[in-house]
N, CA, C, O and CB atoms as a CASP TS submission, in Angstrom:
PFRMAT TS
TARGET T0000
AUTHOR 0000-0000-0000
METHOD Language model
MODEL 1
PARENT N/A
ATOM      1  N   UNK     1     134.191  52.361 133.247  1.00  0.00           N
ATOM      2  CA  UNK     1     133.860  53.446 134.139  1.00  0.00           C
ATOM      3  C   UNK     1     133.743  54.732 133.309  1.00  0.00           C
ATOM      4  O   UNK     1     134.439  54.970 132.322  1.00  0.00           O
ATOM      5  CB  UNK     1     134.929  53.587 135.269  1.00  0.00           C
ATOM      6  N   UNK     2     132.642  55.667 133.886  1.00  0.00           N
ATOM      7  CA  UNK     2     132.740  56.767 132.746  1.00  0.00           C
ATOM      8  C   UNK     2     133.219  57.999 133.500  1.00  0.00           C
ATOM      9  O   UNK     2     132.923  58.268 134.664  1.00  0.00           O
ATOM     10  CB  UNK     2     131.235  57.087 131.926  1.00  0.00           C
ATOM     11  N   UNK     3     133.809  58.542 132.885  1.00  0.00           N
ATOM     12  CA  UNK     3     134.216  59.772 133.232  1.00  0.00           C
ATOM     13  C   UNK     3     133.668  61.077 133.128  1.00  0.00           C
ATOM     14  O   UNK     3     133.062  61.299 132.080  1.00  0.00           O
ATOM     15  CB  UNK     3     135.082  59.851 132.782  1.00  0.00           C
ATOM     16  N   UNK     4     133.735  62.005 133.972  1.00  0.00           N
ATOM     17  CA  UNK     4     132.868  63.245 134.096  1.00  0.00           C
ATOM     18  C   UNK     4     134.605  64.314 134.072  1.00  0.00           C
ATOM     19  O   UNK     4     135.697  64.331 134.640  1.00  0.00           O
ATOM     20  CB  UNK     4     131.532  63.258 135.975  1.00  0.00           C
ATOM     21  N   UNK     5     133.717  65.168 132.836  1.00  0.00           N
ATOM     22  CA  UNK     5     134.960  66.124 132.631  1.00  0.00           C
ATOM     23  C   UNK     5     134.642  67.243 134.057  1.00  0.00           C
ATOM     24  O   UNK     5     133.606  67.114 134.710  1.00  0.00           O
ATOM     25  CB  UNK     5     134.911  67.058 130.756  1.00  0.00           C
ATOM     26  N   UNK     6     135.420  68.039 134.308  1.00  0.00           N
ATOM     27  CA  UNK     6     135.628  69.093 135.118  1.00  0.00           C
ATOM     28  C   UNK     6     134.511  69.718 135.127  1.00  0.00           C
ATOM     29  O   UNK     6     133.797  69.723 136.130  1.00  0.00           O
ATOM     30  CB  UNK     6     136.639  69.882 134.812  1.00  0.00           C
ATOM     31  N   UNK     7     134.078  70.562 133.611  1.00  0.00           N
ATOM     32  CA  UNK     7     133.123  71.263 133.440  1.00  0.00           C
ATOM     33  C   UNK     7     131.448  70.786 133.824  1.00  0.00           C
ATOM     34  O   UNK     7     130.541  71.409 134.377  1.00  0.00           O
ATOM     35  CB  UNK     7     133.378  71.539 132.186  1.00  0.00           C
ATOM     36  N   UNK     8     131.534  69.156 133.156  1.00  0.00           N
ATOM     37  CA  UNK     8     129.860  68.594 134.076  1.00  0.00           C
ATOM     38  C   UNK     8     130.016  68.494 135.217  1.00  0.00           C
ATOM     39  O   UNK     8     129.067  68.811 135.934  1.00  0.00           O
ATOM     40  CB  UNK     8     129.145  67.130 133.833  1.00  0.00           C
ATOM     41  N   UNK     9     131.585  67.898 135.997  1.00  0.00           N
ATOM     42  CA  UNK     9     131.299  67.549 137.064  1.00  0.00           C
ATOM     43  C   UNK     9     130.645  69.718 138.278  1.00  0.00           C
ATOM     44  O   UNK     9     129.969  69.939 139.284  1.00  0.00           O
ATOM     45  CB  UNK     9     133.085  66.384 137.507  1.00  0.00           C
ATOM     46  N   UNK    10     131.453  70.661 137.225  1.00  0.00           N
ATOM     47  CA  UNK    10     130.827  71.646 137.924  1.00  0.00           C
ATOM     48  C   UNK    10     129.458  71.697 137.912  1.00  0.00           C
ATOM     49  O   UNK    10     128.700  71.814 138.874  1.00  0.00           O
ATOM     50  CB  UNK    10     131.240  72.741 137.561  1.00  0.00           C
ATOM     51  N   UNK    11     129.125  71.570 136.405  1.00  0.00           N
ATOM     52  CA  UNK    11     127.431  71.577 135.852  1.00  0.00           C
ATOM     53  C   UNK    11     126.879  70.622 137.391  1.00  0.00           C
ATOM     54  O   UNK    11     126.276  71.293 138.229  1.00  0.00           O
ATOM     55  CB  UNK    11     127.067  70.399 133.761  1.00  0.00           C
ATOM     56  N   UNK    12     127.055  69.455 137.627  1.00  0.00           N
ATOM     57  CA  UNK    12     126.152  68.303 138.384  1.00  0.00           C
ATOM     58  C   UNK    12     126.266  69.272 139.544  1.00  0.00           C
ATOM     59  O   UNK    12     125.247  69.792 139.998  1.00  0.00           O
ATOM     60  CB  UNK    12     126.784  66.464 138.619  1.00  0.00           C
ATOM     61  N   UNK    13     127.929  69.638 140.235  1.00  0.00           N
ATOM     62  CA  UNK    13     127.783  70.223 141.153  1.00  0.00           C
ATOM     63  C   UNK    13     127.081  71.424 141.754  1.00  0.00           C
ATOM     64  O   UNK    13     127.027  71.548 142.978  1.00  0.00           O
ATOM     65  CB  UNK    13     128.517  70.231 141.212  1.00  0.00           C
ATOM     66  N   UNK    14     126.440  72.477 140.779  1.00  0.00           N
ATOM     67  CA  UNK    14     125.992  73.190 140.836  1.00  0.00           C
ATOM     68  C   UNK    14     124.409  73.211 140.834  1.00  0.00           C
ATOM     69  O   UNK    14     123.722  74.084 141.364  1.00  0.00           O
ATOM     70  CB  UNK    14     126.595  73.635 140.216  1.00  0.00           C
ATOM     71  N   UNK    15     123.946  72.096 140.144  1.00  0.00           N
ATOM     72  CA  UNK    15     122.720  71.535 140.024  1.00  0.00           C
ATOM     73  C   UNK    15     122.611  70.964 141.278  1.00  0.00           C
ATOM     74  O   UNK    15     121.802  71.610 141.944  1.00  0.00           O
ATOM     75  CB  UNK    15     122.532  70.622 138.906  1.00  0.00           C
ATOM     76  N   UNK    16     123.091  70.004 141.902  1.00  0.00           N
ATOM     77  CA  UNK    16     123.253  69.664 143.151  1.00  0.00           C
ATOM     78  C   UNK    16     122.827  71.086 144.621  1.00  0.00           C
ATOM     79  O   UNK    16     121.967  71.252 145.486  1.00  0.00           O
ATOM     80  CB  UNK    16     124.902  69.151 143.016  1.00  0.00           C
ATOM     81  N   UNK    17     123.574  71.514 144.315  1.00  0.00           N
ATOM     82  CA  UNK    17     123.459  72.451 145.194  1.00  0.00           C
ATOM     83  C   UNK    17     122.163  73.456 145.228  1.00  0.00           C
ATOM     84  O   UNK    17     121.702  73.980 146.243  1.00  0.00           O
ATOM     85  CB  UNK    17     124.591  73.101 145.036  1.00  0.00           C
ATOM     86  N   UNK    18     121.635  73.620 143.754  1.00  0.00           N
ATOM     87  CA  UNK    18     120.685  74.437 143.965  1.00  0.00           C
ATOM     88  C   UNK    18     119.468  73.443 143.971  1.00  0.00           C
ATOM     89  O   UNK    18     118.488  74.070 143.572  1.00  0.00           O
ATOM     90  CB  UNK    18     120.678  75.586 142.952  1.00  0.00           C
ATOM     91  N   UNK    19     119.189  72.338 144.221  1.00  0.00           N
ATOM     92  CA  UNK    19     118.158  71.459 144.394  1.00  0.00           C
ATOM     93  C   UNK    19     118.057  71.060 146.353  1.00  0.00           C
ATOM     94  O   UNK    19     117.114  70.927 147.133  1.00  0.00           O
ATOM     95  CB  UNK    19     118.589  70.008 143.245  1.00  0.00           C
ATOM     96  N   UNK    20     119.918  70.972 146.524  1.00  0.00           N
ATOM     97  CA  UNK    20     119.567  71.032 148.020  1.00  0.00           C
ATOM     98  C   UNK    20     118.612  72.353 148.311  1.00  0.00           C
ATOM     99  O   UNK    20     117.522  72.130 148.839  1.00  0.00           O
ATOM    100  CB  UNK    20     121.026  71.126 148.948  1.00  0.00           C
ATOM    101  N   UNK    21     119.018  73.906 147.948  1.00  0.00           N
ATOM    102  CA  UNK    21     118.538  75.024 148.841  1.00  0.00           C
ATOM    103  C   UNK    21     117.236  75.374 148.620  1.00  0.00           C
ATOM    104  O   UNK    21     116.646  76.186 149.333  1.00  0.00           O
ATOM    105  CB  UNK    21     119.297  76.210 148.718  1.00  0.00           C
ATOM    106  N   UNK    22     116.591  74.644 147.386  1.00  0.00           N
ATOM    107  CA  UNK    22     115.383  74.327 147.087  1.00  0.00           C
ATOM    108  C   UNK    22     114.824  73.611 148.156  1.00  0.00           C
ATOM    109  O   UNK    22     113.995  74.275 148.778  1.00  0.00           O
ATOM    110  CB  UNK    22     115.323  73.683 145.937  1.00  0.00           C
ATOM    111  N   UNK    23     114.985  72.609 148.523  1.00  0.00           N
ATOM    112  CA  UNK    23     114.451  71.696 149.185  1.00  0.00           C
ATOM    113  C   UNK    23     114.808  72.133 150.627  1.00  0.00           C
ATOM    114  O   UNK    23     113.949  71.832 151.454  1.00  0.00           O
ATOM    115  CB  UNK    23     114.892  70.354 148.726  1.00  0.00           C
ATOM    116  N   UNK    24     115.790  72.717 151.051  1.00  0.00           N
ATOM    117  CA  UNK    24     115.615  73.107 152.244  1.00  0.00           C
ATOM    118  C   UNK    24     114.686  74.482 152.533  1.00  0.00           C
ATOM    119  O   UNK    24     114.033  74.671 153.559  1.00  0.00           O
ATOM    120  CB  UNK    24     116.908  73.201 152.694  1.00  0.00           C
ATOM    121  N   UNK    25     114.778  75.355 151.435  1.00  0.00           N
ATOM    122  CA  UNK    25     113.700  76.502 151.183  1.00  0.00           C
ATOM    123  C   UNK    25     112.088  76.117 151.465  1.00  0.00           C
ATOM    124  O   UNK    25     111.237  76.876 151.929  1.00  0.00           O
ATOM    125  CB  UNK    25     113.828  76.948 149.570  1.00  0.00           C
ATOM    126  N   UNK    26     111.918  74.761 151.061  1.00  0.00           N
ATOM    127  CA  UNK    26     110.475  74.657 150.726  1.00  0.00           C
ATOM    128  C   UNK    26     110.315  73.540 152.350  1.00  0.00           C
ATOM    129  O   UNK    26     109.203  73.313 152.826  1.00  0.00           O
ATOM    130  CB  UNK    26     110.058  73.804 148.727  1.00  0.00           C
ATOM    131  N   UNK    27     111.434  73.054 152.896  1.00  0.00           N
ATOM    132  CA  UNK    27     111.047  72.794 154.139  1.00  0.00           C
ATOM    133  C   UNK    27     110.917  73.747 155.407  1.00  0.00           C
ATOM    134  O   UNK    27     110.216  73.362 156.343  1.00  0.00           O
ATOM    135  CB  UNK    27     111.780  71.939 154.393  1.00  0.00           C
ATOM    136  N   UNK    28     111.363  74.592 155.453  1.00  0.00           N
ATOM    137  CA  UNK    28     111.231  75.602 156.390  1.00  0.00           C
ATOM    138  C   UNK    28     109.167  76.320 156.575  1.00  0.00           C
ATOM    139  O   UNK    28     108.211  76.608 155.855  1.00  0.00           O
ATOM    140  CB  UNK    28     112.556  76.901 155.662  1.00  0.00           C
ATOM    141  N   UNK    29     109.430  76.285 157.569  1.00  0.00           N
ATOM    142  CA  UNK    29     107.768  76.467 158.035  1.00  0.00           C
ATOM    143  C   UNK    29     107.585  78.206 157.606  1.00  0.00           C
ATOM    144  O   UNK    29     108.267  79.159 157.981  1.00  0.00           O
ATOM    145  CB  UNK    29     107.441  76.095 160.198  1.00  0.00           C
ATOM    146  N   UNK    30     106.359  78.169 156.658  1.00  0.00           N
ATOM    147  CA  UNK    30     105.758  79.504 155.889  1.00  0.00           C
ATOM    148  C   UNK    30     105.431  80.309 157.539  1.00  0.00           C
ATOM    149  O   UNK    30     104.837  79.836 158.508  1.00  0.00           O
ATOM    150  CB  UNK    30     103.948  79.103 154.589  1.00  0.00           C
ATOM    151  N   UNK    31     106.130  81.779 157.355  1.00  0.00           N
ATOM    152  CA  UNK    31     105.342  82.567 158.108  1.00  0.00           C
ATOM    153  C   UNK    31     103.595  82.602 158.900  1.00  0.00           C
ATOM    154  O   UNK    31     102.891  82.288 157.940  1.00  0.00           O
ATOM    155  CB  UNK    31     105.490  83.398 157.321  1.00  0.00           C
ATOM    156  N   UNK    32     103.219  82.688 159.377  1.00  0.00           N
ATOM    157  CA  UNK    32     101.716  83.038 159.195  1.00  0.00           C
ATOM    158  C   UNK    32     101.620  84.625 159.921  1.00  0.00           C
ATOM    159  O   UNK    32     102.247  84.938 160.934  1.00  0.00           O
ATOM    160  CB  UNK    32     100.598  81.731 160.070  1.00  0.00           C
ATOM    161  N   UNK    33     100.851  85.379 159.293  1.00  0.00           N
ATOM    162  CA  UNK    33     100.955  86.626 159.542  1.00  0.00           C
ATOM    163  C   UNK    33      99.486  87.126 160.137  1.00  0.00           C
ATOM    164  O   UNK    33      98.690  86.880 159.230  1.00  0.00           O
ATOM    165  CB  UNK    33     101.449  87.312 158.265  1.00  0.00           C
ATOM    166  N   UNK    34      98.859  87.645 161.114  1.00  0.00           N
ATOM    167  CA  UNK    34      97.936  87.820 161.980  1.00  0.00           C
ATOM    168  C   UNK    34      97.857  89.589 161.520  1.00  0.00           C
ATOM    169  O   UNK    34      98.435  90.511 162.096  1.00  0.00           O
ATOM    170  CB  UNK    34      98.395  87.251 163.664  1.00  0.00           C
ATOM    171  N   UNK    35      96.900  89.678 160.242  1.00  0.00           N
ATOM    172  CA  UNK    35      96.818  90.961 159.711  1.00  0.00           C
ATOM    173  C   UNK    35      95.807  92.010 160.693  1.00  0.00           C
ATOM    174  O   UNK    35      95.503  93.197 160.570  1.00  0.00           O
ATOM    175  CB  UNK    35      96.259  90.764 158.174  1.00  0.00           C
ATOM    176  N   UNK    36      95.622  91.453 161.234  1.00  0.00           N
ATOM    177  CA  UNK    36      94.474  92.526 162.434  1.00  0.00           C
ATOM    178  C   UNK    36      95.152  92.298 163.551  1.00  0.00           C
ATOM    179  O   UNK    36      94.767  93.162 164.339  1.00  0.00           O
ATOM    180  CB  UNK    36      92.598  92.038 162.782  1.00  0.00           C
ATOM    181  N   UNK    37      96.113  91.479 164.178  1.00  0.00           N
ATOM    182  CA  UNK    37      96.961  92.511 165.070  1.00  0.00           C
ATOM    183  C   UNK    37      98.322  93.273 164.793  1.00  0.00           C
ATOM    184  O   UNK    37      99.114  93.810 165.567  1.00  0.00           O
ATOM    185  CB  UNK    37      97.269  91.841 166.170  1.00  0.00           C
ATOM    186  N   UNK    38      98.311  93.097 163.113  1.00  0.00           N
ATOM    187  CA  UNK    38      99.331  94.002 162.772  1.00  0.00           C
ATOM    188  C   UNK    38      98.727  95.138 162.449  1.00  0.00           C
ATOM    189  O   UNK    38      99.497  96.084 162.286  1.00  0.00           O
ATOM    190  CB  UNK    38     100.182  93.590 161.759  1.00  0.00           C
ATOM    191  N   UNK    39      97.711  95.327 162.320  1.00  0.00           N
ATOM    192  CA  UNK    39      97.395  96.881 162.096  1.00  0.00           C
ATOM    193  C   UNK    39      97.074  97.003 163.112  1.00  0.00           C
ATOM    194  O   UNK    39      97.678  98.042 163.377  1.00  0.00           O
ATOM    195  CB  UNK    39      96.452  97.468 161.151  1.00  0.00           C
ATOM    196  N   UNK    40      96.313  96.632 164.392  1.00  0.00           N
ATOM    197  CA  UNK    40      95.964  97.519 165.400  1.00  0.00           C
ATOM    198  C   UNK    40      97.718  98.132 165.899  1.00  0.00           C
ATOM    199  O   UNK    40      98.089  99.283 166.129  1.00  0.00           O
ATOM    200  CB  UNK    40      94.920  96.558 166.735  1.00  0.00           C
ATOM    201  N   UNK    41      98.562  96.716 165.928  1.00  0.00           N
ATOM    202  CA  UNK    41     100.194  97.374 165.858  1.00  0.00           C
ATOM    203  C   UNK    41     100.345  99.002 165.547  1.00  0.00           C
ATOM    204  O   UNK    41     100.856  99.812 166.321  1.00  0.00           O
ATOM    205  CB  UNK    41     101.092  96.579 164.497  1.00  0.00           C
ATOM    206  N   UNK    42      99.903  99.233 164.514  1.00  0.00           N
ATOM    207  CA  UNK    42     101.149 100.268 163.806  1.00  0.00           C
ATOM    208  C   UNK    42      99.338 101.205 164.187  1.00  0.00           C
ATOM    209  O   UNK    42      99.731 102.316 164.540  1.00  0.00           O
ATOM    210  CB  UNK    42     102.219  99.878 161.425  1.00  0.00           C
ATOM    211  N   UNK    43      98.279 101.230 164.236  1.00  0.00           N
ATOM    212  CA  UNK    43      97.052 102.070 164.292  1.00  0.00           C
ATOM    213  C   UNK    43      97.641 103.117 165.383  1.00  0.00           C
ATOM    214  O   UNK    43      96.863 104.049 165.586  1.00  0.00           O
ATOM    215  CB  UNK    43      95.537 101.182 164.772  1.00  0.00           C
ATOM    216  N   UNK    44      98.605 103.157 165.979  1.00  0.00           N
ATOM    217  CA  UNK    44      98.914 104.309 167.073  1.00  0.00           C
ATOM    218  C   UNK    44      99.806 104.812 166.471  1.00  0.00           C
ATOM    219  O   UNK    44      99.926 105.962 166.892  1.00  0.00           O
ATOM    220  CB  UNK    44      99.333 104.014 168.528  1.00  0.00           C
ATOM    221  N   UNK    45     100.773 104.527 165.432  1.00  0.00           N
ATOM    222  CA  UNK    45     101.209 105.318 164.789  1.00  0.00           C
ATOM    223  C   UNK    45     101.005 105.623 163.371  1.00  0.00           C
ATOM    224  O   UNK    45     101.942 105.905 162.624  1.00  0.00           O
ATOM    225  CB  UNK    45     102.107 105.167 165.018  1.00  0.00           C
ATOM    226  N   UNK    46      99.830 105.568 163.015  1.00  0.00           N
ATOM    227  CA  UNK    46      99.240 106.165 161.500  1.00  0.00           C
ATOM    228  C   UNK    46      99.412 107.674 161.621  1.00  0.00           C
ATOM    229  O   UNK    46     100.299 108.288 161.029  1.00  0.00           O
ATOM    230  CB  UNK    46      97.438 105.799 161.153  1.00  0.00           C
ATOM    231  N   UNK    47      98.515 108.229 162.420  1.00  0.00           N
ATOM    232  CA  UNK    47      98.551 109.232 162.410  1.00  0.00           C
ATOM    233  C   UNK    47     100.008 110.240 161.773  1.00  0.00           C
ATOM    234  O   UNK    47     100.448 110.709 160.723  1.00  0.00           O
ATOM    235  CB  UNK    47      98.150 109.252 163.579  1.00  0.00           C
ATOM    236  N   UNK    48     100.273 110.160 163.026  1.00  0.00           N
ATOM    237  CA  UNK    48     102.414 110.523 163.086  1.00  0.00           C
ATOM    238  C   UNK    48     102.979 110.286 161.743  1.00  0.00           C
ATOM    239  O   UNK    48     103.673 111.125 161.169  1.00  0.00           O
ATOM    240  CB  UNK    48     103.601 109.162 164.262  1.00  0.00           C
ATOM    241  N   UNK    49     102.639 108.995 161.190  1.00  0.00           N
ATOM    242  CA  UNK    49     103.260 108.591 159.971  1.00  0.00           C
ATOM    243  C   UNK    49     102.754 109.602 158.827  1.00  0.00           C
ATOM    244  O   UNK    49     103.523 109.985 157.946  1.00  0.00           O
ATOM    245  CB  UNK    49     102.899 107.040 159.650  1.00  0.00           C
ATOM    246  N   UNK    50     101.746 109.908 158.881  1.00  0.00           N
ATOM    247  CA  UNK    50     101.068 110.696 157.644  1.00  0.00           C
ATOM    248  C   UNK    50     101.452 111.770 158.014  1.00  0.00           C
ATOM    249  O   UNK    50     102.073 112.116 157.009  1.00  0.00           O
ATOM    250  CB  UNK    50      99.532 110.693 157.343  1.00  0.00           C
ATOM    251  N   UNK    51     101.592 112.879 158.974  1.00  0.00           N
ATOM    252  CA  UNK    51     101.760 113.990 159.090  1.00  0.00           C
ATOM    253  C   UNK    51     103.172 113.964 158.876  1.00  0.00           C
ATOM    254  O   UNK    51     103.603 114.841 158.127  1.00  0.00           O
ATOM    255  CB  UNK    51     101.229 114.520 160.189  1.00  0.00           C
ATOM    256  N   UNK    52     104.023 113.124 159.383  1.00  0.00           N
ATOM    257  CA  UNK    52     105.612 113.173 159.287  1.00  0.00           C
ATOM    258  C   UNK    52     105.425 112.942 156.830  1.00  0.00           C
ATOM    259  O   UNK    52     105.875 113.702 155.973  1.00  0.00           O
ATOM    260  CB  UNK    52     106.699 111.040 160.770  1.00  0.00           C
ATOM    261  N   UNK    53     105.085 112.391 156.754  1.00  0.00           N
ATOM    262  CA  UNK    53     104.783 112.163 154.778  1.00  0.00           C
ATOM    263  C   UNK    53     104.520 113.334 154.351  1.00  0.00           C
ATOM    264  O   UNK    53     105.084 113.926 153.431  1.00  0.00           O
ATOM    265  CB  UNK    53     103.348 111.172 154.127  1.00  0.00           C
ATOM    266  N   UNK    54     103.340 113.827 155.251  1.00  0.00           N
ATOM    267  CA  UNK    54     103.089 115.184 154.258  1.00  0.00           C
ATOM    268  C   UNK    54     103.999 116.271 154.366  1.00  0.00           C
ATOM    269  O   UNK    54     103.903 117.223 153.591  1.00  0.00           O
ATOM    270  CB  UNK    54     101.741 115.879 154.516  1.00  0.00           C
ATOM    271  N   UNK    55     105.272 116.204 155.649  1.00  0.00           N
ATOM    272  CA  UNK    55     105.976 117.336 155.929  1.00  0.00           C
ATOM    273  C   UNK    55     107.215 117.169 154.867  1.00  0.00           C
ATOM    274  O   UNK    55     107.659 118.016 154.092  1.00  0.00           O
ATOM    275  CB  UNK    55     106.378 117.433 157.548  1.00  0.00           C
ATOM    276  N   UNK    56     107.617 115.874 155.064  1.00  0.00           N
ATOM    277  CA  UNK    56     108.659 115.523 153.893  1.00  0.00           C
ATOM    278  C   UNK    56     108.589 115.819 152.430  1.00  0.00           C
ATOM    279  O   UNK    56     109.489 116.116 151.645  1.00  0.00           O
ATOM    280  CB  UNK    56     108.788 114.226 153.854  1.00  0.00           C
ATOM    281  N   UNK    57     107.150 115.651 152.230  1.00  0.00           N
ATOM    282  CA  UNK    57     106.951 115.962 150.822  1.00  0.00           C
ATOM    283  C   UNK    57     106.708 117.393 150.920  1.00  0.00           C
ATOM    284  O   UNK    57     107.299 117.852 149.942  1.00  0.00           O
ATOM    285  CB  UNK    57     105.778 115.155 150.090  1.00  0.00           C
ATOM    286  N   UNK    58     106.305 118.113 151.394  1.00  0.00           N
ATOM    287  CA  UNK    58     106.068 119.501 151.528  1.00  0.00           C
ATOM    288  C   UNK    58     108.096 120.322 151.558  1.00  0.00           C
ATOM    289  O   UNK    58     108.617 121.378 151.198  1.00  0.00           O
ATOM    290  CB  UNK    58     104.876 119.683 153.341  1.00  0.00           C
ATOM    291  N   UNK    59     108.355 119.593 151.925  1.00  0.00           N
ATOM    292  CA  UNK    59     109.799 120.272 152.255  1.00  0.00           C
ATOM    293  C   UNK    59     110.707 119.986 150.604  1.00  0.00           C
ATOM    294  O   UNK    59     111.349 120.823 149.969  1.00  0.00           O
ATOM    295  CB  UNK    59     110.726 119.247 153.936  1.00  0.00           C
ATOM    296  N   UNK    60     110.425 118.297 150.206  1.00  0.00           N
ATOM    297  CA  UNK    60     110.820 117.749 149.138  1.00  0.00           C
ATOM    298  C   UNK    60     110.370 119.000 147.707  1.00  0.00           C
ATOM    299  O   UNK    60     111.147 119.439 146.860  1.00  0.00           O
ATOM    300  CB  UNK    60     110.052 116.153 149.160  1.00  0.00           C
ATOM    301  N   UNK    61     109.031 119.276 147.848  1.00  0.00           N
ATOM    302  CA  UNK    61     108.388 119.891 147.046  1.00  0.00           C
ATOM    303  C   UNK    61     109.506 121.783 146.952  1.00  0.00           C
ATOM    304  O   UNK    61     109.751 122.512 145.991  1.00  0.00           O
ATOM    305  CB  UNK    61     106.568 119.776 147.750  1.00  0.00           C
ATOM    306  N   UNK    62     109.824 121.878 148.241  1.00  0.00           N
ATOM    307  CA  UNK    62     110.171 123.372 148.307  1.00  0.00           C
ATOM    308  C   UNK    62     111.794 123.138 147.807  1.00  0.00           C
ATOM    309  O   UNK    62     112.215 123.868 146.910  1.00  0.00           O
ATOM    310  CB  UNK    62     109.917 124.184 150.075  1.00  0.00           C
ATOM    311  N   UNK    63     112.737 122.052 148.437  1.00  0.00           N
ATOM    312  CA  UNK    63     113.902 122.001 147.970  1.00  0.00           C
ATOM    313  C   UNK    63     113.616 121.917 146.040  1.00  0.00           C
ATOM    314  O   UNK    63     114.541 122.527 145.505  1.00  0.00           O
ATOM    315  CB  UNK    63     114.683 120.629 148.813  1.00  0.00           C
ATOM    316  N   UNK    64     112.802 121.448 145.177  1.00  0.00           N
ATOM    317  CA  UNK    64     113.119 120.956 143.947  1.00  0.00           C
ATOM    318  C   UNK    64     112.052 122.248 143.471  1.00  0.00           C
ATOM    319  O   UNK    64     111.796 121.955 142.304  1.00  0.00           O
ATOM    320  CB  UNK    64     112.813 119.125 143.573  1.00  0.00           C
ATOM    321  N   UNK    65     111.271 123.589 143.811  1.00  0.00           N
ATOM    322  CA  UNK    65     111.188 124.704 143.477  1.00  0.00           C
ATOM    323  C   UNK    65     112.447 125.904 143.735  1.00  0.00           C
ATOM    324  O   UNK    65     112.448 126.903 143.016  1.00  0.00           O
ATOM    325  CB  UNK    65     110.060 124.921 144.023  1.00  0.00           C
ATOM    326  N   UNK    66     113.640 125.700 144.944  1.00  0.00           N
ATOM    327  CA  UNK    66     114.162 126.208 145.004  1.00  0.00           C
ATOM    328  C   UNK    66     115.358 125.972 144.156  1.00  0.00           C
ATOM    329  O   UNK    66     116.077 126.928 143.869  1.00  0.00           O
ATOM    330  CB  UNK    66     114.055 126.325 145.922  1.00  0.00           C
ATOM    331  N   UNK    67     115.667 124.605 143.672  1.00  0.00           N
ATOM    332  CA  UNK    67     116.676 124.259 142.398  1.00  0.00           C
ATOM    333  C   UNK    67     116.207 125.229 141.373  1.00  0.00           C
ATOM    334  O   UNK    67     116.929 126.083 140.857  1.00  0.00           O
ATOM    335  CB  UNK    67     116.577 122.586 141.752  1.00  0.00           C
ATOM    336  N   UNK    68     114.604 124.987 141.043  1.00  0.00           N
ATOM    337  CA  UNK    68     114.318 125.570 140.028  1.00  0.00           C
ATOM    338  C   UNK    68     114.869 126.746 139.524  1.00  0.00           C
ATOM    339  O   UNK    68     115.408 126.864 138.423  1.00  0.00           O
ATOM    340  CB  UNK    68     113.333 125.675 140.108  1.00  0.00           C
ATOM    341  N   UNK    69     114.629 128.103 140.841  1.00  0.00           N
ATOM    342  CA  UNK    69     114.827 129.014 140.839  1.00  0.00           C
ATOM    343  C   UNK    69     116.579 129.218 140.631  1.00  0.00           C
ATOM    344  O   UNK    69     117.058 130.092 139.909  1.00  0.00           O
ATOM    345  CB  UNK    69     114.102 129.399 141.858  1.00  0.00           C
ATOM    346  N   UNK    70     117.299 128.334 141.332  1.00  0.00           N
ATOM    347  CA  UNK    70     118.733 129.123 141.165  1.00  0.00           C
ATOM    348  C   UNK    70     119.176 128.713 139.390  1.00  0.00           C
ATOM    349  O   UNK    70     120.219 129.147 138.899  1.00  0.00           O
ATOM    350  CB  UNK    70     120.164 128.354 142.577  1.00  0.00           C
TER
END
């Protein structure tokens, strides 16, 4: 009978384990993603989004001139 020291039997065990989450990873059903009703999604809020970007950066821009200055 052969014997498995501690350390392979971790090695096998660990190999073991990452071949199960492999294989359960690659059985799980892939997303499918419907890219034209995700943008008509968010198309009511583009707008909002860009004006809320340019205010942040406009404000971002004034806090790191006002470091400058002190």
């Amino acid at each position: 009978m052969q014997q498995v020291s501690e350390q392979q039997g971790t090695d096998l065990s660990d190999m073991a384990s990452r071949l199960l989450r492999r294989a359960l990873r690659e059985a799980q059903p892939k997303p499918v993603y419907d890219i034209d009703a995700l943008k008509a999604a968010y198309a009511e809020f583009a707008e909002e989004d860009l004006a809320f970007s340019e205010v942040t950066v406009a404000e971002h821009r004034e806090l790191l001139e006002a470091e400058d200055r002190d």
